[in-house]
mmCIF file of the N, C-alpha and C atoms, coordinates in Angstrom:
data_MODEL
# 
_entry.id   MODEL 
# 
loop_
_atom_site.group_PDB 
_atom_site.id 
_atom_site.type_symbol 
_atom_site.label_atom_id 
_atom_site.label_alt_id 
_atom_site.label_comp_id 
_atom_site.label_asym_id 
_atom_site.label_entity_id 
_atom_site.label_seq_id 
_atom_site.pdbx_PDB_ins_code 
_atom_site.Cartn_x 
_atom_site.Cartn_y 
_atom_site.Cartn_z 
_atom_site.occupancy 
_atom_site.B_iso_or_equiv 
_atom_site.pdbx_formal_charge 
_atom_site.auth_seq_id 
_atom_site.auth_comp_id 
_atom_site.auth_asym_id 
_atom_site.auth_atom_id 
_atom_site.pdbx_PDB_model_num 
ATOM 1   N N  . UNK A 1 1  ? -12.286 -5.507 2.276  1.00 0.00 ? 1  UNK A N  1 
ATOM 2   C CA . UNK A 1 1  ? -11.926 -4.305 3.001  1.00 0.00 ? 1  UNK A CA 1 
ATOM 3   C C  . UNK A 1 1  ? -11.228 -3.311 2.073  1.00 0.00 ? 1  UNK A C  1 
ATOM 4   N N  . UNK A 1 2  ? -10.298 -3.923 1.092  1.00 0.00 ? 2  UNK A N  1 
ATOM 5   C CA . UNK A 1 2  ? -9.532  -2.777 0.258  1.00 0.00 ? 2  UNK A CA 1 
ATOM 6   C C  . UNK A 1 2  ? -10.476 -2.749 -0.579 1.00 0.00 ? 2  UNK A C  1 
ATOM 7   N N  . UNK A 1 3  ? -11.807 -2.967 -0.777 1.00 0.00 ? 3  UNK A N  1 
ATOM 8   C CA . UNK A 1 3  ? -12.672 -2.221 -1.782 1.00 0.00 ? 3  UNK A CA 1 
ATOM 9   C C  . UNK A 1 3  ? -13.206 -1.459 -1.667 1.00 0.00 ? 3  UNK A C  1 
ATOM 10  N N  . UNK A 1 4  ? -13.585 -1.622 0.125  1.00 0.00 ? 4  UNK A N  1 
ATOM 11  C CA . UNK A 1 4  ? -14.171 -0.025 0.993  1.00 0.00 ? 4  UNK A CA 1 
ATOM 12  C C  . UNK A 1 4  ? -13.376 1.278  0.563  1.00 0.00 ? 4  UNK A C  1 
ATOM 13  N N  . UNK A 1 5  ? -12.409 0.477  0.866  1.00 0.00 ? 5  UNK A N  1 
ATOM 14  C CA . UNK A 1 5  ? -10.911 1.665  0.959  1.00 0.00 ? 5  UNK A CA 1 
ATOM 15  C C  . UNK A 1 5  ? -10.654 2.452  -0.346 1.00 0.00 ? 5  UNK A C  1 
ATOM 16  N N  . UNK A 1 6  ? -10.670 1.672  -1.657 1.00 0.00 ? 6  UNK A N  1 
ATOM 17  C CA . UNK A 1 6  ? -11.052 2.260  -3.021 1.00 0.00 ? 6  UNK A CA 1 
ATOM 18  C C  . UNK A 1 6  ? -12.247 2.820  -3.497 1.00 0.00 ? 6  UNK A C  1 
ATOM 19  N N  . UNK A 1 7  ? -12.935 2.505  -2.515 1.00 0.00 ? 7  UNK A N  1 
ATOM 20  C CA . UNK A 1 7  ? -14.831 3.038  -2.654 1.00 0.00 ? 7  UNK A CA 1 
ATOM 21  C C  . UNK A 1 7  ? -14.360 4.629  -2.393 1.00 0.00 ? 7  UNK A C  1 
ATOM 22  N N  . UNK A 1 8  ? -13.991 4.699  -1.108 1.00 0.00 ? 8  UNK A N  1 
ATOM 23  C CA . UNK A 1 8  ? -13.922 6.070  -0.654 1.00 0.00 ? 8  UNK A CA 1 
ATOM 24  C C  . UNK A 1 8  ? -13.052 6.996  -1.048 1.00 0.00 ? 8  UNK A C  1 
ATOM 25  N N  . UNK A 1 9  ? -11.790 6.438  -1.608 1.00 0.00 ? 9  UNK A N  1 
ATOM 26  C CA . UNK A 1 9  ? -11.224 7.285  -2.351 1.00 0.00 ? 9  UNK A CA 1 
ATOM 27  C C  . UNK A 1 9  ? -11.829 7.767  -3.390 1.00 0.00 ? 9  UNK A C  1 
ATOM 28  N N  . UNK A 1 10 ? -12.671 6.698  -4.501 1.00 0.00 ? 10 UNK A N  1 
ATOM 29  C CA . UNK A 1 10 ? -13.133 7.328  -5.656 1.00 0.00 ? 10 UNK A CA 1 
ATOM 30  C C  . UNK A 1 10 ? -13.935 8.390  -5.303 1.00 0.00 ? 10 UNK A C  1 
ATOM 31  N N  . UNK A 1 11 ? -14.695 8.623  -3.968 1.00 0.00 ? 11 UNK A N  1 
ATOM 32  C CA . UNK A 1 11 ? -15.761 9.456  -3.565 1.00 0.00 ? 11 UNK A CA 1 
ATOM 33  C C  . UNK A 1 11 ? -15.174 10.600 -3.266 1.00 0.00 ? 11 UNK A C  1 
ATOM 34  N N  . UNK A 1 12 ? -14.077 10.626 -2.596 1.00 0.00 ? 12 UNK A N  1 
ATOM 35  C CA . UNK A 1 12 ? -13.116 11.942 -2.155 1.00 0.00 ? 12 UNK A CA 1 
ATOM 36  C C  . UNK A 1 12 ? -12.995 12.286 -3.491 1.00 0.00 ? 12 UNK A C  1 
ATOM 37  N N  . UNK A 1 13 ? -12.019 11.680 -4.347 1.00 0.00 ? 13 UNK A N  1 
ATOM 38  C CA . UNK A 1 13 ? -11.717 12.342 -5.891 1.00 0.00 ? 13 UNK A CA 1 
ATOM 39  C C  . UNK A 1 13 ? -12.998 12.710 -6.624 1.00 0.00 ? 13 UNK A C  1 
ATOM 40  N N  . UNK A 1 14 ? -14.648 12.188 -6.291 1.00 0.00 ? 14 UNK A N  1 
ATOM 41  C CA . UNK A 1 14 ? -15.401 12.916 -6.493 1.00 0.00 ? 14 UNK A CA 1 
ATOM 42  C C  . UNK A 1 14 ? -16.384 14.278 -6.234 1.00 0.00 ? 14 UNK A C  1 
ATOM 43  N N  . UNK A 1 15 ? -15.556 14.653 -5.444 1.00 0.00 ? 15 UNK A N  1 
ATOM 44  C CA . UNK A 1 15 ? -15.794 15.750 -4.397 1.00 0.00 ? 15 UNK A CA 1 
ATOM 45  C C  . UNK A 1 15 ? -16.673 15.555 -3.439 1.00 0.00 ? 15 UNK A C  1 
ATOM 46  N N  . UNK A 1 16 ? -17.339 14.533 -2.907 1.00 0.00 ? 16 UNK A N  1 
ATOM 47  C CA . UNK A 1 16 ? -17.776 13.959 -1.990 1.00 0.00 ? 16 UNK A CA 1 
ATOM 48  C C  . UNK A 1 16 ? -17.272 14.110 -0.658 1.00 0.00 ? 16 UNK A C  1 
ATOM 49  N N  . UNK A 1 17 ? -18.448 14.219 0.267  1.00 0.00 ? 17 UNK A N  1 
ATOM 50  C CA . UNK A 1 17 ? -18.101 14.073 1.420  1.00 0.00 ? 17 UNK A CA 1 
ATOM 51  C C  . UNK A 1 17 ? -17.443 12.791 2.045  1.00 0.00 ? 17 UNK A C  1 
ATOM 52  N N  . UNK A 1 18 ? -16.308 12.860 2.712  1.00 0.00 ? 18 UNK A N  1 
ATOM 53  C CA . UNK A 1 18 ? -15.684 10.818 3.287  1.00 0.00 ? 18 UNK A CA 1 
ATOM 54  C C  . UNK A 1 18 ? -15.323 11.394 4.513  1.00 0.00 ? 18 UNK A C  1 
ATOM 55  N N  . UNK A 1 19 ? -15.659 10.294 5.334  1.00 0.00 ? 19 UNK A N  1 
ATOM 56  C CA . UNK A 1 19 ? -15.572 10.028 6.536  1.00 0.00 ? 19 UNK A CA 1 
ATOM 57  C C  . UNK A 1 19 ? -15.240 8.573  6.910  1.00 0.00 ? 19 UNK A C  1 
ATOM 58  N N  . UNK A 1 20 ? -14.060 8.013  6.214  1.00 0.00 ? 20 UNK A N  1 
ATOM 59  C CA . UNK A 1 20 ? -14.365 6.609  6.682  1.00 0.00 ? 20 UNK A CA 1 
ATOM 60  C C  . UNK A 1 20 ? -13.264 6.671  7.739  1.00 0.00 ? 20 UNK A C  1 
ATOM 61  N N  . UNK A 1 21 ? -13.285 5.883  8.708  1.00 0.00 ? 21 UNK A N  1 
ATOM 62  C CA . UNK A 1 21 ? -11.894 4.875  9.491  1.00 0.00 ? 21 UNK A CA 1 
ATOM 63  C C  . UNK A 1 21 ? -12.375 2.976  9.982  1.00 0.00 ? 21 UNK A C  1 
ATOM 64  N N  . UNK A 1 22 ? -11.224 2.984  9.775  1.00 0.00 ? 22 UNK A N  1 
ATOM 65  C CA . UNK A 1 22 ? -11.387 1.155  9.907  1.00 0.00 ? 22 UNK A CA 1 
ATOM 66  C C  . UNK A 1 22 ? -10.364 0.810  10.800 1.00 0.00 ? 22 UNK A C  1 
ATOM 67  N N  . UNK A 1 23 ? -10.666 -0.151 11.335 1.00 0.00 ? 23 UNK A N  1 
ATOM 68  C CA . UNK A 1 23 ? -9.227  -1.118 11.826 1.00 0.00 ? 23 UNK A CA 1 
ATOM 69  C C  . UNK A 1 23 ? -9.065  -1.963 11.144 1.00 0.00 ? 23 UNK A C  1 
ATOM 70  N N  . UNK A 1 24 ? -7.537  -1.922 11.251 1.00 0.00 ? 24 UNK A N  1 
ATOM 71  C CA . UNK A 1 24 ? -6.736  -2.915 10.165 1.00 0.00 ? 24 UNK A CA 1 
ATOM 72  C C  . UNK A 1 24 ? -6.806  -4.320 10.995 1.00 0.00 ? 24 UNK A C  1 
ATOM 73  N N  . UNK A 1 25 ? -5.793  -4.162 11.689 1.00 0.00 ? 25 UNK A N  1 
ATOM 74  C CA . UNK A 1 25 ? -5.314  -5.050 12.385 1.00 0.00 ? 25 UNK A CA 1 
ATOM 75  C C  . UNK A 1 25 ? -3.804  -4.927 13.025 1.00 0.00 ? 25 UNK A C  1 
ATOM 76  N N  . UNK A 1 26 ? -3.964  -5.321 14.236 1.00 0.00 ? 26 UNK A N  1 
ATOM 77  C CA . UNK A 1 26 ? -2.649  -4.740 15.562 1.00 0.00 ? 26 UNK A CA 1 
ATOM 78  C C  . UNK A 1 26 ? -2.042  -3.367 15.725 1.00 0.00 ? 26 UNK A C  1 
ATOM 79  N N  . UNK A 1 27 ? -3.788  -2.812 15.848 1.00 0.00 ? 27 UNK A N  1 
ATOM 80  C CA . UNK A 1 27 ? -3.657  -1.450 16.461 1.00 0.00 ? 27 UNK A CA 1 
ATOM 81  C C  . UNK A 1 27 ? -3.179  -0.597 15.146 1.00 0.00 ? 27 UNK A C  1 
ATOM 82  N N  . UNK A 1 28 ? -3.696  -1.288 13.773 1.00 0.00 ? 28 UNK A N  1 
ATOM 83  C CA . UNK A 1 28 ? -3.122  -0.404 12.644 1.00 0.00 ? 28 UNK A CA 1 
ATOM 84  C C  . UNK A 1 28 ? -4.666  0.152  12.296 1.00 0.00 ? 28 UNK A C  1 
ATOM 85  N N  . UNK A 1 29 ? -4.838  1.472  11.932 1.00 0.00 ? 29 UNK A N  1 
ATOM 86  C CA . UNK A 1 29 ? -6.157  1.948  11.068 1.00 0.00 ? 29 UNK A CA 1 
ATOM 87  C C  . UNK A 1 29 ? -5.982  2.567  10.184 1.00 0.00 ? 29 UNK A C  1 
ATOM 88  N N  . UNK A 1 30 ? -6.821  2.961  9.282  1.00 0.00 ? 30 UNK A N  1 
ATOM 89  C CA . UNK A 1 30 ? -6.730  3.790  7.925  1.00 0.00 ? 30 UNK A CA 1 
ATOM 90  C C  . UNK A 1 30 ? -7.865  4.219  8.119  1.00 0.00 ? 30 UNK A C  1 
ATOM 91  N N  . UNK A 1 31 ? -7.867  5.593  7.835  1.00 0.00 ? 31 UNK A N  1 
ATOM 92  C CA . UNK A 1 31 ? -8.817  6.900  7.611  1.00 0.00 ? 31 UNK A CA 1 
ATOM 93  C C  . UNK A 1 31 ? -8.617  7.541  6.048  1.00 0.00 ? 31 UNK A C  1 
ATOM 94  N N  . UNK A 1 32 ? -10.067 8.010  5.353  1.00 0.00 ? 32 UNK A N  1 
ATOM 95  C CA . UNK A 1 32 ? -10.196 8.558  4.119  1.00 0.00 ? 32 UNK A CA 1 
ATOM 96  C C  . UNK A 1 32 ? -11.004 9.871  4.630  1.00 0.00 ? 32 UNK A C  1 
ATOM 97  N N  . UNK A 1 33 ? -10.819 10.870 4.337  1.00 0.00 ? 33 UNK A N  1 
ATOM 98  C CA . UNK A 1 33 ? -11.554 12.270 5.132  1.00 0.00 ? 33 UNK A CA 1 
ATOM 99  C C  . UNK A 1 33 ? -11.429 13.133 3.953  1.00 0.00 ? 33 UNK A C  1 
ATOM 100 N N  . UNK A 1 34 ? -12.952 13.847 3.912  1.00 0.00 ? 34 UNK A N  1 
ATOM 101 C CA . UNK A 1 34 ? -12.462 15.090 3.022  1.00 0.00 ? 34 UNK A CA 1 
ATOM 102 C C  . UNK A 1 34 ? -12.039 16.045 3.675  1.00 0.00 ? 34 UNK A C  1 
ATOM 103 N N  . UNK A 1 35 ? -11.359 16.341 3.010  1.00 0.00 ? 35 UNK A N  1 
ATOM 104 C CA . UNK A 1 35 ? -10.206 17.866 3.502  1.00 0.00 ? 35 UNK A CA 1 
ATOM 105 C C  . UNK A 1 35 ? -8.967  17.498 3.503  1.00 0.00 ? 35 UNK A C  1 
ATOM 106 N N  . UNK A 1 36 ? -8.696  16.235 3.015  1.00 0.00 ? 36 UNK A N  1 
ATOM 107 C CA . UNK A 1 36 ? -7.360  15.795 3.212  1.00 0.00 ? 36 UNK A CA 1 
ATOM 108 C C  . UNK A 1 36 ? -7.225  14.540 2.087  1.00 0.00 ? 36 UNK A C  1 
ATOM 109 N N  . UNK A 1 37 ? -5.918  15.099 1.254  1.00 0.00 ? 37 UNK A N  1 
ATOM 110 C CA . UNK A 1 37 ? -6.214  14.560 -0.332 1.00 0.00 ? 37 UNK A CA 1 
ATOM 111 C C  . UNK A 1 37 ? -5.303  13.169 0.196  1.00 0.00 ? 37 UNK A C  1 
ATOM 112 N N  . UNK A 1 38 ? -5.697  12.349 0.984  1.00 0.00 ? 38 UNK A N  1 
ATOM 113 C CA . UNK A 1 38 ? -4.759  11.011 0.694  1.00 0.00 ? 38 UNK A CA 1 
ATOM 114 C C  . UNK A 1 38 ? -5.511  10.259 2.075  1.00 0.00 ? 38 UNK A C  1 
ATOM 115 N N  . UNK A 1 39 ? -5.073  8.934  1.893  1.00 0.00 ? 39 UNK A N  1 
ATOM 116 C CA . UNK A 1 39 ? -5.239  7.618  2.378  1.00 0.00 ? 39 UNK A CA 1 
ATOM 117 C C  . UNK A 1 39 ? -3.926  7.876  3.957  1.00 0.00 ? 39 UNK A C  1 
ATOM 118 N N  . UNK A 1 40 ? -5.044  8.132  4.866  1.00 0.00 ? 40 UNK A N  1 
ATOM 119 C CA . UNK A 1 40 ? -3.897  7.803  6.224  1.00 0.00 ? 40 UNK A CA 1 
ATOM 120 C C  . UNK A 1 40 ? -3.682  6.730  6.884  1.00 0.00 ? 40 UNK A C  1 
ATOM 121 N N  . UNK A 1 41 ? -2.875  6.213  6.994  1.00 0.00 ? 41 UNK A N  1 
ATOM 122 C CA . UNK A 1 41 ? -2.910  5.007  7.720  1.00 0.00 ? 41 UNK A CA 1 
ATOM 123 C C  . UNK A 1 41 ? -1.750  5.357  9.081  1.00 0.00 ? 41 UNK A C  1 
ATOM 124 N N  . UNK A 1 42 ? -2.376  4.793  10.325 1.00 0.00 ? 42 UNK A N  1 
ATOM 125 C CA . UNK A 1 42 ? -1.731  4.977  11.642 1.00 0.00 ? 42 UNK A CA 1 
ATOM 126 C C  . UNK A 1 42 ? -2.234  3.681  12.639 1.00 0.00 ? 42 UNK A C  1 
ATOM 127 N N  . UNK A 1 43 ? -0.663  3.867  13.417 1.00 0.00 ? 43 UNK A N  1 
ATOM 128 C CA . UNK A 1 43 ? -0.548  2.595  14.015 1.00 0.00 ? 43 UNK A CA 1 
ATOM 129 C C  . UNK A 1 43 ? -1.844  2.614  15.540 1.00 0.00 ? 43 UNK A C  1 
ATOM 130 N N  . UNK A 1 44 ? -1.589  4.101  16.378 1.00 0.00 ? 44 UNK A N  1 
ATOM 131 C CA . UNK A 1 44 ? -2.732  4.439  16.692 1.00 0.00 ? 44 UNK A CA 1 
ATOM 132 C C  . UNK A 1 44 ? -3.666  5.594  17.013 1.00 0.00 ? 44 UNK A C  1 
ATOM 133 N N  . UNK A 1 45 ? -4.800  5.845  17.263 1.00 0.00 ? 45 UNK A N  1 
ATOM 134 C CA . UNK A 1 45 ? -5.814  6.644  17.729 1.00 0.00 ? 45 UNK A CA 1 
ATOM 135 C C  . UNK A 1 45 ? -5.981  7.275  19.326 1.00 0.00 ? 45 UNK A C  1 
ATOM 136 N N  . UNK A 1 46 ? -5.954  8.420  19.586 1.00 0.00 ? 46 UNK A N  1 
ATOM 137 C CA . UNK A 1 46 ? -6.255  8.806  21.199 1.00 0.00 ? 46 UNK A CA 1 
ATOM 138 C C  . UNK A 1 46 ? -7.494  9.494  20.986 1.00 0.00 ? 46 UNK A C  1 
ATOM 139 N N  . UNK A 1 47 ? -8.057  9.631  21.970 1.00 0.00 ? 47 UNK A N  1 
ATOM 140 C CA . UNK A 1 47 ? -9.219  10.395 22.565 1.00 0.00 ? 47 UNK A CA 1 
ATOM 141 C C  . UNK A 1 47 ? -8.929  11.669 23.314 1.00 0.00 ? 47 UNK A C  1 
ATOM 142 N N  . UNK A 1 48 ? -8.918  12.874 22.992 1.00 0.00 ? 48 UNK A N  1 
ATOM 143 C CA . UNK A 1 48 ? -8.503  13.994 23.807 1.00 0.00 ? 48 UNK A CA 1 
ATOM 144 C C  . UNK A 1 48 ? -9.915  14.350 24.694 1.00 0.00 ? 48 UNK A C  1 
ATOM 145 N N  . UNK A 1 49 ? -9.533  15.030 25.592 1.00 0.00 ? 49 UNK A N  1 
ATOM 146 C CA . UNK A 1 49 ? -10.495 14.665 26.905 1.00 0.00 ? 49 UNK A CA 1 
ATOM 147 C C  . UNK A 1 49 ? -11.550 15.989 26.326 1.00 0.00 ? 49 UNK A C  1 
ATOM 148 N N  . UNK A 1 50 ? -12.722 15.376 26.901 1.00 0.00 ? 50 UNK A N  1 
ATOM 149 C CA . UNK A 1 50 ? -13.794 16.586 25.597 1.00 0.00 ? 50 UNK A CA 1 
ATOM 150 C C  . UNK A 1 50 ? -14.148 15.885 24.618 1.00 0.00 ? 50 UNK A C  1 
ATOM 151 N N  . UNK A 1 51 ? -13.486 15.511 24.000 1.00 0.00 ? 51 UNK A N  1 
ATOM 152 C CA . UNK A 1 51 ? -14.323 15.725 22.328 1.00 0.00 ? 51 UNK A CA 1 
ATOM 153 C C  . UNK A 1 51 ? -14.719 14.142 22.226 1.00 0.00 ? 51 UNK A C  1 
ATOM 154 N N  . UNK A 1 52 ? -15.630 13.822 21.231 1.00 0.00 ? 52 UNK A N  1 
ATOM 155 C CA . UNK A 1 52 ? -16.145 12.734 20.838 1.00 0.00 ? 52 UNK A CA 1 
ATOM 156 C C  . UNK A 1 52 ? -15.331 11.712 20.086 1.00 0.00 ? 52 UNK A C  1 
ATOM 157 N N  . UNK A 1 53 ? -14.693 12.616 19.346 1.00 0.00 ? 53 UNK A N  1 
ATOM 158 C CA . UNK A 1 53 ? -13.817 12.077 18.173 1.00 0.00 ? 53 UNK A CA 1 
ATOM 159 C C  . UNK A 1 53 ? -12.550 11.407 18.131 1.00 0.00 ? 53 UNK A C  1 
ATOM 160 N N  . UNK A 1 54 ? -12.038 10.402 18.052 1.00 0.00 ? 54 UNK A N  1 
ATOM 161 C CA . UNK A 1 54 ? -10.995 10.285 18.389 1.00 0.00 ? 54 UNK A CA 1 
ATOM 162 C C  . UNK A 1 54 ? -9.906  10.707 16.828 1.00 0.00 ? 54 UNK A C  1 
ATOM 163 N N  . UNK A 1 55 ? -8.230  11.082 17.692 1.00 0.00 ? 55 UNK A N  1 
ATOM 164 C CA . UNK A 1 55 ? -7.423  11.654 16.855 1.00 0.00 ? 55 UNK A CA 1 
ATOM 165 C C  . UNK A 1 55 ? -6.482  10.771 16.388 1.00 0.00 ? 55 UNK A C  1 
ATOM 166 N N  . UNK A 1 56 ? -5.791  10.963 14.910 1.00 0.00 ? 56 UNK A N  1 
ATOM 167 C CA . UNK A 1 56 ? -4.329  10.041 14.945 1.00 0.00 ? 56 UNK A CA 1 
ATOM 168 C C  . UNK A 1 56 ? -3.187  10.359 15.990 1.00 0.00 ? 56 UNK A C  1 
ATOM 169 N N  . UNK A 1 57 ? -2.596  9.557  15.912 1.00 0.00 ? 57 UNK A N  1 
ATOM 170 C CA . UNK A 1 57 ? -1.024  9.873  16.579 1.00 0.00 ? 57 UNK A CA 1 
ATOM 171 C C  . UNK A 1 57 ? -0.305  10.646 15.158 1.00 0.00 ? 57 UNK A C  1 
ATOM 172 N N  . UNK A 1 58 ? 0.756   11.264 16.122 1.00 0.00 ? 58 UNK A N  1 
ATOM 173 C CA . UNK A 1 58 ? 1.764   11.713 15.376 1.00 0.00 ? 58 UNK A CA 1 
ATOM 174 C C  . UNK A 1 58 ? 2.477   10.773 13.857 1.00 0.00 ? 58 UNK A C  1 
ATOM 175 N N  . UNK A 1 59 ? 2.451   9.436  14.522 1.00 0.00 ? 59 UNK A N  1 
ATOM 176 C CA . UNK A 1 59 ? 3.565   8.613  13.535 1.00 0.00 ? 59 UNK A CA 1 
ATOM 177 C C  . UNK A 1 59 ? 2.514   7.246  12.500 1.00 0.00 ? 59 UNK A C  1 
ATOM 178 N N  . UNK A 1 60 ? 2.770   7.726  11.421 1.00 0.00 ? 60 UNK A N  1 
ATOM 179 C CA . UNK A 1 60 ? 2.199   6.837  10.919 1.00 0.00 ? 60 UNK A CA 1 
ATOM 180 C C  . UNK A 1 60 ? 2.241   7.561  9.443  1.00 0.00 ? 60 UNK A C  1 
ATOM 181 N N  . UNK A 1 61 ? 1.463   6.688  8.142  1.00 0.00 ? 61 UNK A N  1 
ATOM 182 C CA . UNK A 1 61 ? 2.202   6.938  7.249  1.00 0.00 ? 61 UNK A CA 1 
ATOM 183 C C  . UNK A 1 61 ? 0.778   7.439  6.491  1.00 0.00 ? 61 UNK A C  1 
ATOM 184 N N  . UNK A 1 62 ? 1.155   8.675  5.109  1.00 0.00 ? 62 UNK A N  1 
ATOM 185 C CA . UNK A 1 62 ? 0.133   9.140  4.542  1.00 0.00 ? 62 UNK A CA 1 
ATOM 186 C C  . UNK A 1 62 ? 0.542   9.017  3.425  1.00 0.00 ? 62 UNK A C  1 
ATOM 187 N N  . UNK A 1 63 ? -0.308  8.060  2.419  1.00 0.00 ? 63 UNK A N  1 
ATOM 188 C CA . UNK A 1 63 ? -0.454  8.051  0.720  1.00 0.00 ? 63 UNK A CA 1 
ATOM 189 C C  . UNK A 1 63 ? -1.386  8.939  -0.065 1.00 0.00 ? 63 UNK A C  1 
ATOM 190 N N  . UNK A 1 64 ? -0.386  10.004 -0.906 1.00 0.00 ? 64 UNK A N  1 
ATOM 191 C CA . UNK A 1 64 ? -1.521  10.967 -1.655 1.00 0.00 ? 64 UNK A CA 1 
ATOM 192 C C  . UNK A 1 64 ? -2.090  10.017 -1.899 1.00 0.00 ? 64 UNK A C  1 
ATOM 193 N N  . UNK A 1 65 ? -3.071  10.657 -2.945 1.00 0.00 ? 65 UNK A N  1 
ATOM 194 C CA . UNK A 1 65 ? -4.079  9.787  -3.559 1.00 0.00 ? 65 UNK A CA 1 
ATOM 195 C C  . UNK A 1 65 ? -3.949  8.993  -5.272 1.00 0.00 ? 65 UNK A C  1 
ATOM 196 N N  . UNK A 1 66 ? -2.516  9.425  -5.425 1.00 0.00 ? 66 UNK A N  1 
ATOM 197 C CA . UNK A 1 66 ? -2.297  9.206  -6.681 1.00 0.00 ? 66 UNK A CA 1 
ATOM 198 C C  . UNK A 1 66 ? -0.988  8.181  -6.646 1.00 0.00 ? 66 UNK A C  1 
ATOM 199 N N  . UNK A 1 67 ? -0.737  7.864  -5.178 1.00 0.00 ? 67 UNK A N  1 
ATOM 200 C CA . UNK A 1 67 ? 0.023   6.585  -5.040 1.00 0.00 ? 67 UNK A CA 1 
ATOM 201 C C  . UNK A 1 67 ? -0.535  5.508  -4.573 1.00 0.00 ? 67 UNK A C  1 
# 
């Protein structure tokens, strides 16, 4: 799983399009997205009414990409 997770970073730092999210485990996930230079990790995800996509919560923790 942390090789996915280093896969997609190298792809973001390659100007690549990323779209990943995973579940960790006990409601923990990590998301890699371009447009956003770091590794998010959050405890959880909502669904706002409408959209397809689901969003982070407020609380949870973000590693640039160079930590």
């Amino acid at each position: 799983m942390y090789n996915a997770i280093d896969q997609q970073v190298g792809e973001l730092c390659g100007r690549q399009l990323v779209h990943y999210r995973k579940h960790l485990d006990d409601n923990y996930y990590v998301s890699v997205t371009t447009g956003y230079a770091c590794v998010d990790i959050r405890r959880r995800f909502f669904k706002p009414r409408g959209s397809r996509e689901y969003e982070p919560m407020k609380h949870g923790l973000a590693l640039r990409l160079d930590e």
